[in-house]
C-alpha positions in Angstrom: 1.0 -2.6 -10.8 4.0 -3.6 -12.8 5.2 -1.8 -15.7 6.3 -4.3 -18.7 8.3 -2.5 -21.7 9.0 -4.9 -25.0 12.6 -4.3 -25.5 11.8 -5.8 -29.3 9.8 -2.6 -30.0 10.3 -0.3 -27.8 12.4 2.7 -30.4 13.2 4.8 -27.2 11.4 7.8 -28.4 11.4 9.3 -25.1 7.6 9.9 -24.6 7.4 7.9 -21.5 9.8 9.9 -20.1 8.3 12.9 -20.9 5.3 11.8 -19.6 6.4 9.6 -16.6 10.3 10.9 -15.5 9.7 9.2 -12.2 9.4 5.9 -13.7 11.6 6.1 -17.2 14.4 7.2 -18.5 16.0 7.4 -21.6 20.0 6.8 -21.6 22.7 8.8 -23.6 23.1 5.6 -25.6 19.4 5.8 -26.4 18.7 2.9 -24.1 15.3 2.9 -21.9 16.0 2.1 -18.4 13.0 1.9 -16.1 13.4 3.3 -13.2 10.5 1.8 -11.2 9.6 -1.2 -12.0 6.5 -1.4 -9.5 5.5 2.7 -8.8 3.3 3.8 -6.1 -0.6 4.0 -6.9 -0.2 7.6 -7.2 1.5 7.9 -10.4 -0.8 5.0 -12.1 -2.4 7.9 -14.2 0.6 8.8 -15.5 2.3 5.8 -16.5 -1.4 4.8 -18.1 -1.1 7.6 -20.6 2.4 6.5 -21.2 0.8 3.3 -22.2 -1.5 5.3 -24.4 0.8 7.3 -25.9 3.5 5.1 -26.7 4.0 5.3 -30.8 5.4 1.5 -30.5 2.5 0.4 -27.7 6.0 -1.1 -26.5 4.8 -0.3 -23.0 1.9 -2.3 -20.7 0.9 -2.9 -17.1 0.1 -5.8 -15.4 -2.0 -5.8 -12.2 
């Protein structure tokens, strides 16, 4: 699994990181940075709903 974010929309409204802290963060300068680019199978729930829930569906997964 490999998390993919589109720079383009992503608004950095945080929810990922809410959701996911392992995996994303959001920057002082209101930059995303992801943190894990490939996570463990364990937190593939999580950062599925952050796919989900993402108001800019900047964020998907491949494999």
């Amino acid at each position: 699994m490999k998390i993919v974010v589109d720079y383009d929309l992503c608004e950095s409204n945080a929810v990922c990181m809410d959701v996911c802290p392992e995996c994303f963060k959001v920057e002082e300068d209101d930059t995303l940075t992801i943190l894990m680019e490939s996570p463990a199978e364990n937190l593939r729930g999580k950062v599925e709903e952050c796919v989900r829930l993402c108001p800019r569906q900047a964020i998907s997964l491949e494999g």
